[in-house]
Backbone bond lengths (Angstrom), bond angles and torsions (degrees), N, CA, C in turn:
res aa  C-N    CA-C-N  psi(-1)  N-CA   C-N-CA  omega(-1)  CA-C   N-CA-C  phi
1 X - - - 1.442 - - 1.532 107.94 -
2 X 1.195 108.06 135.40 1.993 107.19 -170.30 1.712 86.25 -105.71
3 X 1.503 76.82 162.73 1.554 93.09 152.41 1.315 142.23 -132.45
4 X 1.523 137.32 135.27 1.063 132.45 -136.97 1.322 97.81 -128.25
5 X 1.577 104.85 128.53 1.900 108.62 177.96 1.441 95.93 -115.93
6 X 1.463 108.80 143.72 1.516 123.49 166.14 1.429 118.21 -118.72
7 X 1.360 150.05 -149.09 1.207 130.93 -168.74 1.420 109.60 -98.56
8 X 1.808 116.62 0.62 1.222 103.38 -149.85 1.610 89.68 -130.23
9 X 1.380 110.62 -33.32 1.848 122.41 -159.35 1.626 92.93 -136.16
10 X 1.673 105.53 154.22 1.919 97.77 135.35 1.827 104.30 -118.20
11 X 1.042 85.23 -175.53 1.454 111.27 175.96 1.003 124.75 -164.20
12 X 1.927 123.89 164.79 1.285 111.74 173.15 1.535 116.79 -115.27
13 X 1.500 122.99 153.01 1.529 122.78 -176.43 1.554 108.69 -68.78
14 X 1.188 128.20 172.23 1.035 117.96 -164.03 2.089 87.90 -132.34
15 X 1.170 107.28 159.00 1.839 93.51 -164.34 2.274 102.41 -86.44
16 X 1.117 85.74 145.98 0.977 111.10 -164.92 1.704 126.61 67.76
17 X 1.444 111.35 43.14 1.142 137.78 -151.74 2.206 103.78 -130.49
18 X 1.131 110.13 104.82 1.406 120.86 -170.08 1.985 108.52 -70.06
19 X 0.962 116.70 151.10 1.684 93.82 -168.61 1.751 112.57 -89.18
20 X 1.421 104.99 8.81 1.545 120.84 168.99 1.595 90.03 -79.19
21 X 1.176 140.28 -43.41 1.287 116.73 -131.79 2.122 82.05 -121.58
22 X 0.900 126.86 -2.16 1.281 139.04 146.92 1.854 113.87 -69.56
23 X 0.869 121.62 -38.44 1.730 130.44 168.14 1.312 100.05 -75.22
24 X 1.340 150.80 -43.59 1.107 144.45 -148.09 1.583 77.54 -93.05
25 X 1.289 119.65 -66.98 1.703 126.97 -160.33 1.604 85.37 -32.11
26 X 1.217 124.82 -88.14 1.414 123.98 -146.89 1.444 112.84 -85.64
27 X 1.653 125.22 8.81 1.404 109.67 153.03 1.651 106.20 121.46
28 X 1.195 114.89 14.36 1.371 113.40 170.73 1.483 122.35 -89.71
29 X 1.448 117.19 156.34 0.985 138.09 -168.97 1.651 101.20 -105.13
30 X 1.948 107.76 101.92 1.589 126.60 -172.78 1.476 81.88 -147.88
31 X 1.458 104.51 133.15 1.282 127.34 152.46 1.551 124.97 -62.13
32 X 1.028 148.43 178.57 1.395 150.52 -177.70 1.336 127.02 174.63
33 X 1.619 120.21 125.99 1.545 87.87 152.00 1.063 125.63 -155.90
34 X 1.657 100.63 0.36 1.736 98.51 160.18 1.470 129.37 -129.55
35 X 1.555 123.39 15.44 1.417 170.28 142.99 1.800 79.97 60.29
36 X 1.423 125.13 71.18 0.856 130.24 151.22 1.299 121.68 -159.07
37 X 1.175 113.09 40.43 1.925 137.71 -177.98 1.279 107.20 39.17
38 X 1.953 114.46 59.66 1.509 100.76 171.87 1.330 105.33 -116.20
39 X 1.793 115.00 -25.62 1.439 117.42 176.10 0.973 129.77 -79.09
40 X 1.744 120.39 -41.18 1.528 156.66 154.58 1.487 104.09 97.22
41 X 1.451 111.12 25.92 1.509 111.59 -162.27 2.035 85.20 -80.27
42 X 0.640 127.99 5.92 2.078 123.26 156.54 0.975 129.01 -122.02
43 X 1.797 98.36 46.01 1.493 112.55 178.99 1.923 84.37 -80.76
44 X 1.490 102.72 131.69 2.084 121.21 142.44 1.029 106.36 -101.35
45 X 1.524 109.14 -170.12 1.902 119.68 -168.87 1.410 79.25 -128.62
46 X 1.172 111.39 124.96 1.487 134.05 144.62 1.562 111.75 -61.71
47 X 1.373 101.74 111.10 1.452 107.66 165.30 1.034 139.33 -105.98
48 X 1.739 115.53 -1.58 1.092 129.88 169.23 1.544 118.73 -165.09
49 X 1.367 121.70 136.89 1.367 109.98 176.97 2.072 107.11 98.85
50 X 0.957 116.79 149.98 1.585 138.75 163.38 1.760 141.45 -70.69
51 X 1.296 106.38 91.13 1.842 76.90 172.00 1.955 109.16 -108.37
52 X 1.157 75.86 -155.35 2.213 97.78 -179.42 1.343 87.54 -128.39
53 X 1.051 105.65 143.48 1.710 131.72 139.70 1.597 108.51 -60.15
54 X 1.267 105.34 132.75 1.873 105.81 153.07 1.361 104.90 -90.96
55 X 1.254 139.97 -31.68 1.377 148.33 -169.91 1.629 102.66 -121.55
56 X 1.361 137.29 129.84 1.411 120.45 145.49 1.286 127.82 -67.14
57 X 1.392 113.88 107.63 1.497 121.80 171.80 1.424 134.82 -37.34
58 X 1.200 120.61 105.57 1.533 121.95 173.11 1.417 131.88 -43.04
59 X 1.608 106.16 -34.02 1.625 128.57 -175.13 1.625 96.74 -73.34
60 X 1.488 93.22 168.87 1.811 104.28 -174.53 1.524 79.65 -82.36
61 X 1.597 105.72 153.09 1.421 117.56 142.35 1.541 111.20 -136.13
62 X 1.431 111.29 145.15 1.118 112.95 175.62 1.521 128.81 -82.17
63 X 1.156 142.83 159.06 1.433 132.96 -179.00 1.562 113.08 -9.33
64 X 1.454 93.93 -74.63 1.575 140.01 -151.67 1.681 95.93 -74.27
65 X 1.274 137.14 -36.74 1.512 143.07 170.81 1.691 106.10 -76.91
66 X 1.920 91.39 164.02 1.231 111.95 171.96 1.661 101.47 -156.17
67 X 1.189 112.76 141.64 1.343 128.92 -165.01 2.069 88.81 -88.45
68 X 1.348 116.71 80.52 1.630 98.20 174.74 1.577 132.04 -69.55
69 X 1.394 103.97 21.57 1.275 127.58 172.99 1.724 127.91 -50.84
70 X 1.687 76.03 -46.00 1.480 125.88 -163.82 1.456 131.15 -107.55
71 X 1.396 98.51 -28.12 1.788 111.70 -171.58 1.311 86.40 -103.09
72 X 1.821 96.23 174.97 1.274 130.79 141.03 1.302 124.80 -131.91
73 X 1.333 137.10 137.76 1.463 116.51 175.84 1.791 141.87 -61.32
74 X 0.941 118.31 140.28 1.225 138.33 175.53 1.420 120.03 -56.10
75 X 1.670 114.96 -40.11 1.451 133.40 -171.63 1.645 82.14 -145.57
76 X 1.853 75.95 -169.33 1.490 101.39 168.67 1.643 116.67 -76.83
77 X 1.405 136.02 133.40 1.456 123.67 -174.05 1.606 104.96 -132.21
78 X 1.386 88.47 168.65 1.283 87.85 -169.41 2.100 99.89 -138.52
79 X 1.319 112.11 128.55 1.296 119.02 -157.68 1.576 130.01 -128.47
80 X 1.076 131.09 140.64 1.818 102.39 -164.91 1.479 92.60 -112.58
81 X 1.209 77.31 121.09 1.830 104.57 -176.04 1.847 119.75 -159.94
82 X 0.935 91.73 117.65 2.002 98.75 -162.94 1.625 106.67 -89.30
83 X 1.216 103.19 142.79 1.355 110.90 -178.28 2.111 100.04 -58.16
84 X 1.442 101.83 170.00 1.492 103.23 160.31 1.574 107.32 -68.38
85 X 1.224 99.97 158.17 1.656 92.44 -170.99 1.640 108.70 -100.17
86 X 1.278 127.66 12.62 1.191 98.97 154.36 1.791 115.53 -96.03
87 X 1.186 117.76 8.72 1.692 126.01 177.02 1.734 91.06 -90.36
88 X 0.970 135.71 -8.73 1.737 134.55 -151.78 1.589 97.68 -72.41
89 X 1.211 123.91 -23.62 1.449 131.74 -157.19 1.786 111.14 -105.90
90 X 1.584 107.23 -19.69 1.373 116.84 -176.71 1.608 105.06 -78.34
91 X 1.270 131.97 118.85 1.183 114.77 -169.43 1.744 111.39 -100.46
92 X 1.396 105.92 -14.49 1.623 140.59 161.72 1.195 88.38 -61.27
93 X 1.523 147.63 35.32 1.746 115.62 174.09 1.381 106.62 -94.26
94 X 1.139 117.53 121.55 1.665 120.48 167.45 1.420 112.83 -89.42
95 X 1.730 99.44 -123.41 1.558 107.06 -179.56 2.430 95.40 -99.35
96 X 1.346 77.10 139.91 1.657 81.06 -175.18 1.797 101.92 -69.43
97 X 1.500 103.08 -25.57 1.872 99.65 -165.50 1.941 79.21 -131.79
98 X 1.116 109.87 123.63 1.621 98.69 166.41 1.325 116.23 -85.11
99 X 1.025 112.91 158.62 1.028 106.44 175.92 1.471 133.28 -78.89
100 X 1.476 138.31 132.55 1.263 146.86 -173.79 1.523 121.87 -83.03
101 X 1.045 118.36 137.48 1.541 130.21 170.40 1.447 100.22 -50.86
102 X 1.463 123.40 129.84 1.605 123.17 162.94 1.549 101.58 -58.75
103 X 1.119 81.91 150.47 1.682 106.48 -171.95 1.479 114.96 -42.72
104 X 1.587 111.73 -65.13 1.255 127.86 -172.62 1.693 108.28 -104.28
105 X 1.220 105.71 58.76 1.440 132.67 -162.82 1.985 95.47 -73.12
106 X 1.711 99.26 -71.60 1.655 131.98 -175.82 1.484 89.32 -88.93
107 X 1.811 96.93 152.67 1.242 108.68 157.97 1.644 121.05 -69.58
108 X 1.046 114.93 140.40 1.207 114.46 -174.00 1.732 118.01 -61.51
109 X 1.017 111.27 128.48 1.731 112.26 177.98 1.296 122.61 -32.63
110 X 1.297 130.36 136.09 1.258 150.05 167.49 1.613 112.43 -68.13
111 X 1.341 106.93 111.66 1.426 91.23 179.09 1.789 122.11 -79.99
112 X 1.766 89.19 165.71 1.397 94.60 -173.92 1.660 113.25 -70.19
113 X 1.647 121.78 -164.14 1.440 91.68 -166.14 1.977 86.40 -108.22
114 X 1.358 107.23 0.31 1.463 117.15 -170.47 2.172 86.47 -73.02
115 X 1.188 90.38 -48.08 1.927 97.90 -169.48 1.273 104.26 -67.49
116 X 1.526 131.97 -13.04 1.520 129.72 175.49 1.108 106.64 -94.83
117 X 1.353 121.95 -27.54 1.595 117.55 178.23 1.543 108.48 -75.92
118 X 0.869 121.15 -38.70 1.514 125.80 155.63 1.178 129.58 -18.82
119 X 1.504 94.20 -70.23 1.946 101.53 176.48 1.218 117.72 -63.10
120 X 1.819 100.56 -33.96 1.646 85.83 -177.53 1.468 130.54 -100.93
121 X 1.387 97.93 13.55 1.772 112.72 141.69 1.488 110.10 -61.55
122 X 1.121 120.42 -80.87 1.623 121.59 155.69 1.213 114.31 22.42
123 X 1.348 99.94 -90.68 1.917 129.44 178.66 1.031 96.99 -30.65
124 X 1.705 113.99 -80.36 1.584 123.11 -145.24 1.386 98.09 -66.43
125 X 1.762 138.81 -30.20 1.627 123.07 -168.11 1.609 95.71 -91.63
126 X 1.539 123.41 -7.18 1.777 102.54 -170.75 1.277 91.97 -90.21
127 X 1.927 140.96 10.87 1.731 136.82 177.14 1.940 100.72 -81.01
128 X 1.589 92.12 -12.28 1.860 83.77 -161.06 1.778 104.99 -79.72
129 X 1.528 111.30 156.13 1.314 90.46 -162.84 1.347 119.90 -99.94
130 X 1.152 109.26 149.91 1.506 141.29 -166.01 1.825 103.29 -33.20
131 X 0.945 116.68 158.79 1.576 119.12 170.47 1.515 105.69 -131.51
132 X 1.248 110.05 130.45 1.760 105.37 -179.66 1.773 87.03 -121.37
133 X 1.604 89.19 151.61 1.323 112.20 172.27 1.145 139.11 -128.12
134 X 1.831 134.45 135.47 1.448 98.33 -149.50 1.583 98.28 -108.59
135 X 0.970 120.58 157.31 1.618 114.08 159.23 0.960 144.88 -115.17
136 X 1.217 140.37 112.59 1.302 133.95 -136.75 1.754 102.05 -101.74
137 X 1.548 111.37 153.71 1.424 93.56 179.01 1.713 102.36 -118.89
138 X 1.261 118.99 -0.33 1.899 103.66 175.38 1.938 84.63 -116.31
């Protein structure tokens, strides 16, 4: 997991986590618009530190830029990129969305034997048969 400083916060990426979508997590202000390095309109200046491409970018980049559309870092980096400006004043800013446990992280719970007897009450009253009803409208 790297860590990423901007002018205002750092933070860390989370794995399998693009460093566009790490800026968005905690509240920065990056343009975008096709987050697969063809426009490069979210090129920042890397000011310190290394990434990789997952994709090689189509857009120009200059030395000093990185399309974070596309990368992830290599090390820890450091990037000039400004929070949105109404977060500019929170000095508490962490992650804006934290991050969540994948879903099917834990095995799913074992049920109790009170919650199995349950269902199979369930079972045995949804065999009884159905009642339809008609409704008449005059």
């Amino acid at each position: 997991m790297s860590t990423v400083r901007s002018q205002h916060i750092g933070f860390n990426l989370t794995p399998h986590e693009t460093l566009l979508e790490g800026l968005e997590r905690t509240g920065h202000e990056v343009e975008y618009q096709c987050r697969a390095g063809y426009c490069g309109l979210c090129r920042v200046r890397l000011l310190d530190g290394e990434v990789s491409y997952l994709e090689q970018p189509l857009a120009f980049v200059a030395a000093d830029e990185i399309l974070p559309c596309c990368c992830v870092p290599k090390s820890d980096i450091r990037v000039d990129c400004e929070l949105r400006p109404e977060l500019r004043d929170w000095q508490g800013q962490e992650d804006m969305f934290p991050v969540q446990q994948p879903l099917f992280a834990e095995e799913l719970p074992v049920p109790t034997p009170a919650v199995a007897m349950k269902k199979a009450r369930r079972k045995k009253s949804s065999k009884l048969p159905k009642r339809t009803y008609t409704l008449s409208l005059f």
